[in-house]
C-alpha positions in Angstrom: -18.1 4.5 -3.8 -17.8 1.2 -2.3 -17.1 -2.2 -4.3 -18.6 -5.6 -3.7 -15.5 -6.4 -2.0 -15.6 -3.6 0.3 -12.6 -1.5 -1.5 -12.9 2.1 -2.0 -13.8 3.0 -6.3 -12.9 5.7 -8.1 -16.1 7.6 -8.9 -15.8 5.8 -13.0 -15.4 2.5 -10.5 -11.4 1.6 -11.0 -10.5 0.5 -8.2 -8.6 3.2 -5.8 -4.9 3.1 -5.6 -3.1 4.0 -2.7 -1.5 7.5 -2.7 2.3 7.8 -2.0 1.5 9.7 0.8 -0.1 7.1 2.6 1.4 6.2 6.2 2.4 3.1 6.8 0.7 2.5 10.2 -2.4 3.0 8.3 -1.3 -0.2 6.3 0.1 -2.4 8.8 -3.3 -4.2 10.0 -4.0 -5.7 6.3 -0.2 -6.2 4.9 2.2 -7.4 7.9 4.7 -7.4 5.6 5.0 -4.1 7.0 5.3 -4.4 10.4 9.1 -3.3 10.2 9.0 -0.2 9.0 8.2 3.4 11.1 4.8 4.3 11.3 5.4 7.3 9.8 7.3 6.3 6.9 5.0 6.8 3.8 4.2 4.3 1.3 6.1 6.4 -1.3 9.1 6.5 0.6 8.6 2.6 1.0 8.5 2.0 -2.5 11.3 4.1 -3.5 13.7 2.3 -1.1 12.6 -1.0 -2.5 12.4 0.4 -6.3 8.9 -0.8 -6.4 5.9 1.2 -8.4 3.2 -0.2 -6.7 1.9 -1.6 -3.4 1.7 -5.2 -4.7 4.9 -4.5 -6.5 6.3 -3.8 -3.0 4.7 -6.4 -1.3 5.6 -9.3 -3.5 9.5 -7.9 -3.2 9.2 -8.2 0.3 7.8 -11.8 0.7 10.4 -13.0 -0.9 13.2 -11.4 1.2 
């Protein structure tokens, strides 16, 4: 199911999270923040190095590094 804002929904319309096993070259277009890591790291293995539960979690730790 597609939002107004063109993210994927859950089929009761939460907006999708991104799975742990997510690669991160699938993620590098729309969060350059990620542009250092392997393209075959996951998004899990991301967080855990980081300590951070969630995408944005991880995002906002590594803006301000």
């Amino acid at each position: 199911m597609e939002g107004l804002d063109g993210r994927h929904r859950d089929k009761d319309g939460r907006i999708e999270k991104k799975h742990g096993n997510t690669k991160i070259k699938n993620l590098k277009d729309q969060y350059p923040e990620l542009k250092n890591f392997q393209n075959e790291d996951t998004l899990g293995q991301v967080r855990d190095r980081y300590g951070a539960d969630s995408l944005d979690e991880l995002i906002r730790i590594l803006r301000k590094r």
